[in-house]
C-alpha positions as CSV (number, residue, x, y, z in Angstrom):
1,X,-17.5,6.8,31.6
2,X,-17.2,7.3,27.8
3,X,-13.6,9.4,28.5
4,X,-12.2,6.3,30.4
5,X,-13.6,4.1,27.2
6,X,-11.9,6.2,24.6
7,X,-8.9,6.3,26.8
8,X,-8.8,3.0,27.7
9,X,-9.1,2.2,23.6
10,X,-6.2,4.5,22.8
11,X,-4.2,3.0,25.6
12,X,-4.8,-0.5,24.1
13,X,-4.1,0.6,20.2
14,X,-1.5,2.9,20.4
15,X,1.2,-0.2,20.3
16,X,-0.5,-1.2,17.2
17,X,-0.1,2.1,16.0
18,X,3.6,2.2,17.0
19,X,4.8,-1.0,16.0
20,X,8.3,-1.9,16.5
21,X,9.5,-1.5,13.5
22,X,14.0,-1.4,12.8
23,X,15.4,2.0,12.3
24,X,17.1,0.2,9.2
25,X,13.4,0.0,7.8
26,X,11.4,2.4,5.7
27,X,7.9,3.3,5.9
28,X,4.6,4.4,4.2
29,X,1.0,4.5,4.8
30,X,-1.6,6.1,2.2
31,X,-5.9,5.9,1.9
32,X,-7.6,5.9,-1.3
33,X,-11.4,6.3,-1.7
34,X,-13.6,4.8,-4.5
35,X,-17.3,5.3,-5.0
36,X,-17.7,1.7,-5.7
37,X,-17.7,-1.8,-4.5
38,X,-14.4,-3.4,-2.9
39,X,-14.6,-6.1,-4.9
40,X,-13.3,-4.1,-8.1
41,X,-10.3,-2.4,-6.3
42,X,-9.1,-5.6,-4.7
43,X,-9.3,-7.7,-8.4
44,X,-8.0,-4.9,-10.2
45,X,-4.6,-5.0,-7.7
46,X,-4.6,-8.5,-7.7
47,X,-4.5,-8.8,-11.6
48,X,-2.0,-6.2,-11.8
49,X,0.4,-7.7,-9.5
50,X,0.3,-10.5,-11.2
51,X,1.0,-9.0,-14.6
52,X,4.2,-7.8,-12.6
53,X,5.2,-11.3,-11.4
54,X,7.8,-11.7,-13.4
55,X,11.6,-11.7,-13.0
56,X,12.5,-9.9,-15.5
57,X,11.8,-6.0,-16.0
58,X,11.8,-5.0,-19.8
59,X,12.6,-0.6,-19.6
60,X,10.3,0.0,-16.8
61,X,12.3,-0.5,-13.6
62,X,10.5,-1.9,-10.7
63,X,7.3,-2.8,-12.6
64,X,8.4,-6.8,-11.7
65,X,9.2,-9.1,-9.3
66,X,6.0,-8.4,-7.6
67,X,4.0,-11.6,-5.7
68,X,0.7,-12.0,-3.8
69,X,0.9,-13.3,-0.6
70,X,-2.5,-13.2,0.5
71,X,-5.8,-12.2,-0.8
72,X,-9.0,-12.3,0.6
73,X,-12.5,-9.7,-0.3
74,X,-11.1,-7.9,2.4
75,X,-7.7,-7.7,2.8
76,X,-4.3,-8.3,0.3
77,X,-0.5,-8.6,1.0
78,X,2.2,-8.1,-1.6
79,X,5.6,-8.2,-1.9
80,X,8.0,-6.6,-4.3
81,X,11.5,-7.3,-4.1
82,X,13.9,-4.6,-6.3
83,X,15.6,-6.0,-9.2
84,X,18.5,-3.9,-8.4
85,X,19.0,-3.9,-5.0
86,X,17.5,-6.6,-3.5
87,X,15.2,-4.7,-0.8
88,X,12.2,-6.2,-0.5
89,X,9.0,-4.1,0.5
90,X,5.8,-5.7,1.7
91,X,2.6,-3.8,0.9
92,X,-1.2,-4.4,3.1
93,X,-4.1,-2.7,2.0
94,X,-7.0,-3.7,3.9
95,X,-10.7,-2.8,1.8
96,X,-13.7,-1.6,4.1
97,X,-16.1,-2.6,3.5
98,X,-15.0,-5.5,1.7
99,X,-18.7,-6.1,-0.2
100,X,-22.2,-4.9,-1.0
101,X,-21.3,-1.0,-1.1
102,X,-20.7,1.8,-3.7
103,X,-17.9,3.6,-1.6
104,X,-14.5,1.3,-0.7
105,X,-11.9,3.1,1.3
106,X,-8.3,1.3,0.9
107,X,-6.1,1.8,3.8
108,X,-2.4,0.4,2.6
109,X,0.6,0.3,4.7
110,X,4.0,-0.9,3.4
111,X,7.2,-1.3,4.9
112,X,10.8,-1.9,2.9
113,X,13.5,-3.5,4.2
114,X,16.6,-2.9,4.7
115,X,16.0,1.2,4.9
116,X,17.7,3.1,1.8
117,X,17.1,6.8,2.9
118,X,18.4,8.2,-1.1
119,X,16.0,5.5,-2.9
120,X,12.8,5.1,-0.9
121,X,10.1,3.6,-3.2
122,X,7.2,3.2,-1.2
123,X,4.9,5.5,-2.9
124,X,5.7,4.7,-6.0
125,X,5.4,1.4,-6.0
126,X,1.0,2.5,-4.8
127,X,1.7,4.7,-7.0
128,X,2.5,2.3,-9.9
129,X,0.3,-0.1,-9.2
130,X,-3.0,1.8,-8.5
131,X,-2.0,3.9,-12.1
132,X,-1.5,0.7,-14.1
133,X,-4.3,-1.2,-13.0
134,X,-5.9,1.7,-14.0
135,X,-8.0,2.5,-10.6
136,X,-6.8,6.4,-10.8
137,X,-9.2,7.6,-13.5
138,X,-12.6,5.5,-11.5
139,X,-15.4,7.2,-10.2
140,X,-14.6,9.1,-7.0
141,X,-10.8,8.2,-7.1
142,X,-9.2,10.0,-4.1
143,X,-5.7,9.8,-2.6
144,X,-4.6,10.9,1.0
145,X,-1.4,11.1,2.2
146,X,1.4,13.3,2.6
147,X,5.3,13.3,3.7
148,X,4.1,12.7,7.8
149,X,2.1,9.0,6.3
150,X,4.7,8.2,3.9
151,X,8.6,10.0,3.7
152,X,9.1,9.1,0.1
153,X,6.3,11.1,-1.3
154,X,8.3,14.1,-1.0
155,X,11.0,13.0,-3.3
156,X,8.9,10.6,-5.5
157,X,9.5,10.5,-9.4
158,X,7.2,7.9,-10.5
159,X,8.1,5.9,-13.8
């Protein structure tokens, strides 16, 4: 009976999993672990997106034109659109467990449109973001991914 379960399950998620996504788009999922409270994490992302709200990039390209679209203790969408081509890439992390914990696991998944296969950003724009808002140096900082979760690490020269 618990085959048929876990069966059934992965019957039922695997179109989640493979979402229809255009060819023309680009793709990147990553995890990062914390040994502390969600809360932190999630403000710390929110603040720093907003300090890269503006329009205007001074000598730092892509480190602007970054918006929230939705933030909640437990989940928060952004979107960056590049000063200098126009894509736009929308970035979800979802934070379990969102409160009362001193471990937080970020599962983020971002997808740019249209697809540039010479200039994917993806992981640098995490990249960017976690680093400025200064969650890389926190207790039990921890990043997973590799080229299968996210294509653009591979090539990836983060400013």
């Amino acid at each position: 009976m618990k085959t048929v379960v876990v069966l059934a399950s992965s019957v039922l998620l695997l179109p989640l999993l493979l979402a229809d996504f255009s060819p023309q788009d680009s793709t990147c999922k990553a995890i990062w672990l914390f040994n502390l409270p969600c809360a932190r994490p999630n403000r710390a992302l929110v603040r720093q997106v907003m300090n890269w709200s503006s329009n205007k990039c001074a000598d730092e390209e892509e480190k602007c034109m970054y918006k929230v679209v939705r933030s909640t203790s437990y989940f928060l969408e952004v979107m960056h659109t590049s000063p200098d081509s126009s894509q736009t890439t929308v970035m979800y992390f979802d934070f379990y467990p969102p409160q009362h914990s001193n471990f937080c696991k970020i599962w983020a998944y971002a997808v740019t449109s249209p697809f540039n296969a010479t200039n994917a950003r993806e992981f640098c724009l995490f990249h960017n973001l976690f680093q400025a808002s200064g969650l890389t140096t926190v207790p039990g900082f921890r990043e997973i991914t590799d080229v299968r979760m996210c294509p653009s690490v591979s090539t990836a020269t983060c400013l």
